[in-house]
Phi, psi and omega in degrees: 000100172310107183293165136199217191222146162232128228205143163222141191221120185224164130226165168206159180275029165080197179274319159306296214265157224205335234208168165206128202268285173342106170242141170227165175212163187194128173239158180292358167227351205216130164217156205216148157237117186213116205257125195276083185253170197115189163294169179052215162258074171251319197286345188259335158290304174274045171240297160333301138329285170277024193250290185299338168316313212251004198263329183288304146010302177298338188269002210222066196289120169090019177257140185269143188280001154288356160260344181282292176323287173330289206291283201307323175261000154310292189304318162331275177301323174315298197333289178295347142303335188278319182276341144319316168299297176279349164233130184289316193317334194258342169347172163020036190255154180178188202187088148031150169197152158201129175214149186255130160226167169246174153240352202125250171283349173272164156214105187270136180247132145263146196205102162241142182089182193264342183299143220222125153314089181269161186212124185253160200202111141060027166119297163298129179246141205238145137262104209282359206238180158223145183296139170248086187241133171315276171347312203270326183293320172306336167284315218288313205289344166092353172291342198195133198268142177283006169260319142322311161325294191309000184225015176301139158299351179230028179312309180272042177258115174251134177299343194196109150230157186293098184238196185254033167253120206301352173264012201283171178263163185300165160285108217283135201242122208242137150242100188298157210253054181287134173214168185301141186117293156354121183236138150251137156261142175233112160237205176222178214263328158331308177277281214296332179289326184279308200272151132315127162295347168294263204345300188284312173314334175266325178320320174260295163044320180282134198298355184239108215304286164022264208268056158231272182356287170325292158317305176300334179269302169286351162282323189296294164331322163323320214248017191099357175338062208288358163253082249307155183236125184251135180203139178252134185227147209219090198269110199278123167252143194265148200264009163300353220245332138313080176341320163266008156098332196279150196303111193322143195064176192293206157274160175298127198241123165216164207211150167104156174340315200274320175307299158318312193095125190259180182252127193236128128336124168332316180294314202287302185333293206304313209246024177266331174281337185248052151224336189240102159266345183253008171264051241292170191202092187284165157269341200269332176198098159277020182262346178296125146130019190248142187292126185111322176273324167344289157330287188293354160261015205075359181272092163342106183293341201266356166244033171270131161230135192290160177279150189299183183267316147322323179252027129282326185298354174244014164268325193279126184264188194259005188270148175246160167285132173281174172235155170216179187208156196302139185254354162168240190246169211293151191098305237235009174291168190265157174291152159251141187278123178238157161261150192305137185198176208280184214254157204275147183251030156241002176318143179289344183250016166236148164238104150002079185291152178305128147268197210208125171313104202298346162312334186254000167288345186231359136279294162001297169278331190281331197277320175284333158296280196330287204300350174278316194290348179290298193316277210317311179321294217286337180277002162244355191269347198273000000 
């Protein structure tokens, strides 16, 4: 029985936050979510970025999604490494990611990072995904109670995110036990760090995707939310339900830094077109040129060309992602195996220092030799 999505999609930057790092996007086969960090504007490029990466996806009708999935955040990270190499300002920026697709009869969740996948069943709200988080390792380890988590000084240190380093790991790929009836969520951490998992379970709940969506963004707020907050809400439909066969809803929605526009250097602009060149990428609206979106952005849907085969096949290494499949009700997912990494550069209560270019270090030093030498003259001529 072929599935698809019926969708509402919202953010806001919080209490705080002046900027919104956070992109989501959502279509009747694909919904995608990316919660964005680093300094400056790194983090919002990158949730931008890999948000149009994973959006070619949507194009890639009769593709099984789990290879898909993969492919796609292989092509990411080069990216952000490739525009990180070239503008420092962009260092260490990466991002969070998590997305649900059909193929048709399946529905597969991908996941890096801490935003997270809910599943409401009857009543009950399921977590599909698990945080590659310190913190979660430490609940899996019997060290720390998730209600203690939740107020840890290092809650936001992540173990695993799509960033810009080229060795980094894949995305854990779930194939999920999703059915018609079914409502999903994808949220960022901003709604999940703030809620209770009852509050979001009774909150989508609500009969109407909308006004559950809509709820969910104002209880986080409510409660104080320091963070942008995102949430894709999702009602799994059977595509029978479309007369022509075809998947139930409209075009494809996206909200958040890929909606907004980002800001790109000449340089990072130069090495994000010669690593995706066939991947078009406005900085003023990246999402143009993804079907459906067009209109709005002015862009001719009939000149989009999707990426080839040849430069995804040369992103791809011979490593698979392990599977796994959701084990019950929220709290209760298996532990995963993560590798170790730096403290997340988006916590709302660290601000983020300015880096300093490494290009600019050998003027520095050349200006501090003059000034000994200036010295050293005047103590033999004096």
């Amino acid at each position: 029985m072929a599935v698809s999505f019926r969708y509402a999609v919202r953010t806001d930057l919080g209490t705080v936050r002046t900027n919104n790092e956070d992109s989501a996007f959502a279509s009747p086969r694909l919904l995608v979510l990316a919660d964005g960090m680093g300094g400056h504007a790194a983090g919002e490029v990158a949730s931008a970025v890999a948000l149009r990466v994973f959006a070619e996806v949507d194009h890639r009708e009769g593709a099984e999604l789990a290879p898909e999935f993969l492919r796609a955040g292989r092509l990411a990270r080069r990216a952000l490494f490739a525009m990180s190499e070239a503008d420092p300002l962009l260092e260490s920026m990466g991002t969070t990611l998590v997305t649900v697709g059909s193929d048709g009869d399946r529905v597969s969740v991908g996941h890096i990072g801490d935003s997270r996948v809910y599943a409401l069943r009857d009543g009950a709200l399921y977590q599909l995904t698990t945080d590659h988080t310190h913190v979660q390792r430490l609940i899996d380890s019997g060290e720390l109670t998730p209600e203690r988590a939740r107020t840890h000084p290092y809650r936001s240190m992540l173990l695993k995110s799509l960033d810009d380093q080229p060795a980094g790991p894949d995305l854990d790929i779930i194939e999920a036990q999703i059915e018609p009836g079914d409502r999903v969520l994808l949220c960022s951490d901003g709604l999940s760090d703030y809620l209770e998992p009852d509050v979001i379970g009774a909150t989508l709940m609500a009969p109407d995707r909308e006004q559950a969506a809509a709820d969910l963004i104002e209880a986080a707020l409510s409660v104080g939310t320091r963070d942008n907050v995102t949430v894709v809400v999702a009602d799994v439909v059977t595509d029978d339900e479309q007369p022509d066969g075809r998947p139930p809803g409209g075009a494809p929605v996206v909200v958040g830094a890929a909606e907004d526009g980002v800001s790109l250097s000449a340089e990072a602009a130069a090495a994000l077109r010669g690593c995706l060149p066939e991947v078009p990428f406005d900085a003023t609206a990246p999402m143009a040129g993804v079907r459906g979106l067009a209109a709005a952005s002015g862009d001719d849907q009939s000149s989009h060309t999707p990426v080839s085969e040849q430069t995804e096949e040369a992103a791809l290494s011979s490593a698979t992602s392990p599977k796994t499949r959701p084990t019950g009700p929220t709290g209760t997912a298996t532990a995963r195996s993560e590798t170790a990494g730096a403290p997340r550069g988006t916590d709302p209560d660290v601000v983020p220092v300015p880096q300093t270019p490494s290009s600019s270090l050998p003027g520095v030093l050349a200006a501090a030799a003059v000034v000994v030498l200036v010295a050293l003259l005047y103590l033999l001529l004096g």
